[in-house]
C-alpha positions as MATLAB code, in Angstrom:
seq = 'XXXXXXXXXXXXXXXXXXXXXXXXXXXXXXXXXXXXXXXXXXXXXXXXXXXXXXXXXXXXXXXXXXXXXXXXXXXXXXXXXXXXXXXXXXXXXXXXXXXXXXXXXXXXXXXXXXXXXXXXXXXXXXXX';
ca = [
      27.141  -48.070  -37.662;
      28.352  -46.432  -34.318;
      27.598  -42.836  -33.807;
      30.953  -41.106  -34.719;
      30.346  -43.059  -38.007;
      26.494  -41.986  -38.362;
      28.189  -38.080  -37.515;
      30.853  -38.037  -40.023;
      28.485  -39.764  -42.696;
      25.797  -36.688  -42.477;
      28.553  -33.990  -41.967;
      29.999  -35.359  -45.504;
      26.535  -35.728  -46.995;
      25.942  -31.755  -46.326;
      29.717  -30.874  -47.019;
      28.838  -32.661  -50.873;
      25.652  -31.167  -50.657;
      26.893  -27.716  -49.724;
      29.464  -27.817  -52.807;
      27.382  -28.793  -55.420;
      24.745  -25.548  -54.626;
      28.448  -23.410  -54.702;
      29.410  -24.910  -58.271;
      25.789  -24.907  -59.539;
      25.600  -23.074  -62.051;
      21.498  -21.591  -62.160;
      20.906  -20.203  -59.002;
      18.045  -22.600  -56.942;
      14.859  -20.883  -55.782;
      13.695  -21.915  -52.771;
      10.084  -23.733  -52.547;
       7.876  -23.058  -50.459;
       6.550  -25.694  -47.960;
       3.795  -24.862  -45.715;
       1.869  -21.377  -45.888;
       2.751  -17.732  -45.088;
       1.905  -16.559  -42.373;
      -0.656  -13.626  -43.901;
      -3.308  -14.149  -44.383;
      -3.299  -17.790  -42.833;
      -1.797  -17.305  -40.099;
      -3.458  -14.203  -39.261;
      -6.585  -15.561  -40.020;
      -6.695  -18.135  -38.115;
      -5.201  -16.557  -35.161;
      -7.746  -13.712  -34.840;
     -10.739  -16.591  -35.674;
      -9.421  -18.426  -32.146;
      -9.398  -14.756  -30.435;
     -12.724  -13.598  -31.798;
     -14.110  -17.248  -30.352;
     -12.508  -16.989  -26.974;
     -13.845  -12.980  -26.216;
     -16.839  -14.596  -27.551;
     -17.272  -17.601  -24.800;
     -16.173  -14.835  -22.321;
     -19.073  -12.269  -23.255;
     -20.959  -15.540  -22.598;
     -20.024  -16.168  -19.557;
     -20.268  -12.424  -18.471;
     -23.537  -12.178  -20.000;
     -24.588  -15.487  -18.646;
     -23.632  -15.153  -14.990;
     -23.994  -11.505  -13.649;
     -22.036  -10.306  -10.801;
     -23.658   -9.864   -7.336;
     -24.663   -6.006   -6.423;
     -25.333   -5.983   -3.044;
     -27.136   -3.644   -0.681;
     -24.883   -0.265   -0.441;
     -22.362   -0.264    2.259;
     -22.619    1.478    5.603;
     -19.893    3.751    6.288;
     -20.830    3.633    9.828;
     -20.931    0.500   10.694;
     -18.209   -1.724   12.401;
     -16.153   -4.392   11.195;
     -16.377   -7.821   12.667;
     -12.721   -8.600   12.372;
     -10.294   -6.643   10.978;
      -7.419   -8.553    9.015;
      -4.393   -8.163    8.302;
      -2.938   -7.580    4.437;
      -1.746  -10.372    2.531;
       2.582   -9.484    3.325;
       2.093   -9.340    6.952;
       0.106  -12.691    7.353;
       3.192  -14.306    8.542;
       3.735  -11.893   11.527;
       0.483  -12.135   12.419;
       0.618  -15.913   12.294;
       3.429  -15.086   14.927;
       1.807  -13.487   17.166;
      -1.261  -16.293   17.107;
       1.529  -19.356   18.495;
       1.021  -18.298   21.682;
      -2.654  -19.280   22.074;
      -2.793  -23.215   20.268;
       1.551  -22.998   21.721;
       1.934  -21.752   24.981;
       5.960  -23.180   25.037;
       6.202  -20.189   22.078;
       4.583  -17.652   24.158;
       7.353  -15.089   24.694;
       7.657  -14.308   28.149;
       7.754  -10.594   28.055;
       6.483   -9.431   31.768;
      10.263  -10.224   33.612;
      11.791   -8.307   30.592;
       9.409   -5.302   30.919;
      10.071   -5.675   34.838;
      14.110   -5.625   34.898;
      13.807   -2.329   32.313;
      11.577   -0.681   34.460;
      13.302   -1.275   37.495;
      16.804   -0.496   35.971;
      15.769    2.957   34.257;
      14.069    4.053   37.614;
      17.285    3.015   39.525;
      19.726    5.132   37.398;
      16.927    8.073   37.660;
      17.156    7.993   41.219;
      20.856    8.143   41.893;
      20.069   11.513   40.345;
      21.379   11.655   36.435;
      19.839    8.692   34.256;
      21.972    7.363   31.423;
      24.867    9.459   29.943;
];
């Protein structure tokens, strides 16, 4: 039996199935299969809640969190990082030191502005 023959065989069987129910003539009650969900359901779900705060108490009573000595507010920070959504720049900025091809040559560039502002400020009248 190919499948357009195993598909038309259980579309009839609920098409039969479907009109007997409509010509029936005492209305079917529906059984019930498995179990409600209160106070099963409920029950069960707030026994697996109850054990998991329980194994966390545990665990919080079991291993207590370091207190350390107070901090100073005067003291100095060894190193001073950067926040988690800036780590990439920061990265950047590191390439030149382990990359020196990456380092960005910046000196020539500061040079050429220099000397072009103080050219245009000496011809008396900068930019316009």
């Amino acid at each position: 039996m190919g499948l357009m023959e195993n598909l038309g065989a259980v579309a009839s069987t609920y098409m039969e199935e479907k009109e007997k129910l409509q010509t029936a003539e005492e209305r079917r009650k529906r059984t019930r299969s498995g179990h409600g969900f209160w106070p099963h359901e409920v029950l069960r779900d707030s026994l697996i809640f109850g054990f998991m705060i329980a194994v966390l108490l545990f665990y919080a009573w079991l291993i207590p969190p370091p207190l350390h000595s107070a901090a100073d507010p005067f003291a100095q920070a060894g190193f001073v990082f950067p926040d988690w959504y800036v780590l990439f720049s920061y990265g950047y900025l590191r390439w030149g030191e382990y990359l020196p091809q990456f380092d960005v040559p910046l000196g020539p560039v500061v040079t050429s502005l220099v000397n072009h502002h103080s050219r245009g400020t000496q011809h008396g009248g900068g930019h316009s």
